[in-house]
N, C-alpha and C positions, 0 to 999 in steps of 0.2 A: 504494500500500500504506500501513495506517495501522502508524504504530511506537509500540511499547510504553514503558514508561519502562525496563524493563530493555536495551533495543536503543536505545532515547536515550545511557542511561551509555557503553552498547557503544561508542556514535558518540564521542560525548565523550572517553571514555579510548584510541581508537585515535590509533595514529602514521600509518597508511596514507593515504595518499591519499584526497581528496574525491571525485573521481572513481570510483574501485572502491568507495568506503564507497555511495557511490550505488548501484553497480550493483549490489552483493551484497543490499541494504537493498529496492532499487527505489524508489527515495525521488530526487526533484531535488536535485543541488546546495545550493542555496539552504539546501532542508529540512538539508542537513549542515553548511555552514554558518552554521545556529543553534544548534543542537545541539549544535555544540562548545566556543562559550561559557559555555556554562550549566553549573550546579553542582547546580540543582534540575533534574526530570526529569518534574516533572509538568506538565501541560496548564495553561497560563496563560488566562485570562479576559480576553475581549477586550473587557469593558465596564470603565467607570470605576472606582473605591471611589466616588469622591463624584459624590452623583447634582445635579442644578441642579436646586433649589427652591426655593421663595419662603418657604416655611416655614422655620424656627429650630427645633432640637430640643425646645425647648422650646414652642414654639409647637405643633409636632406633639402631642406627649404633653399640650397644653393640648385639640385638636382632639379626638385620641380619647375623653378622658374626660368632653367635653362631651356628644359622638357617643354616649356611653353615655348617658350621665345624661338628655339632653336627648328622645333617640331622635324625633330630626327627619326627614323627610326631605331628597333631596340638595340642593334648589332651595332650604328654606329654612333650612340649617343653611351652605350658600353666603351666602346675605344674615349669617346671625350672625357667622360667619370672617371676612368681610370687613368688621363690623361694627366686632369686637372684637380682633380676633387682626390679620391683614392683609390692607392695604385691595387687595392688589395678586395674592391668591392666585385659582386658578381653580377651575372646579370638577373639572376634570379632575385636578390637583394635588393637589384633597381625593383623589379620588378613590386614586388610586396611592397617598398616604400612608396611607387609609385600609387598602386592599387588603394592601400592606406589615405591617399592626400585624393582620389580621385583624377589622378592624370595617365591612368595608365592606356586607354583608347586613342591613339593617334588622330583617327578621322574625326574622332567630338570636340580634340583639341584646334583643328581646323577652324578657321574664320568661315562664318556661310556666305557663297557665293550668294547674290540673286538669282532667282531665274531668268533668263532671256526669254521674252513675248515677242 
């Protein structure tokens, strides 16, 4: 059974046993005690804050704005990064940083033409 965060607190603020908090919940052991630790009640993220990159924040927001300005593609805006920026990034790295800031679509980076009538 999945438990809400109001039957989290429930957990949390009981005196009764781990045991029947289980069995009434349907929940393991285990699931009750964590549950009872805690002060927040909401669902925790089981990925990092900090992700591993080779890029520097500033190095990012240097990539994106080239990524505008330059509108290269991937292979050879790779040779520029590692040109200018760092010599040690990949392109899968541009890639996820790009995707992350919304620049990774070439042709939506594009200025729109009119159409000709």
């Amino acid at each position: 059974m999945t438990t809400t965060p109001a039957i989290r607190a429930k957990i949390a603020a009981s005196v009764e046993s781990a045991t029947v908090l289980a069995g009434r919940y349907g929940v393991t052991l285990e699931m009750i005690y964590r549950w009872r630790g805690r002060t927040s009640f909401e669902v925790r993220t089981h990925t990092g804050n900090d992700l591993a990159t080779t890029l520097t924040r500033t190095q990012e927001a240097a990539a994106v704005e080239l990524r505008r300005v330059l509108l290269l593609p991937w292979d050879d805006f790779l040779a520029v990064a590692r040109e200018f920026l760092n010599s040690e990034v990949s392109r899968s790295g541009l890639e996820r940083c790009f995707r992350r800031r919304g620049f990774s679509n070439l042709n939506a980076l594009r200025p729109k033409t009119p159409a000709k009538t």
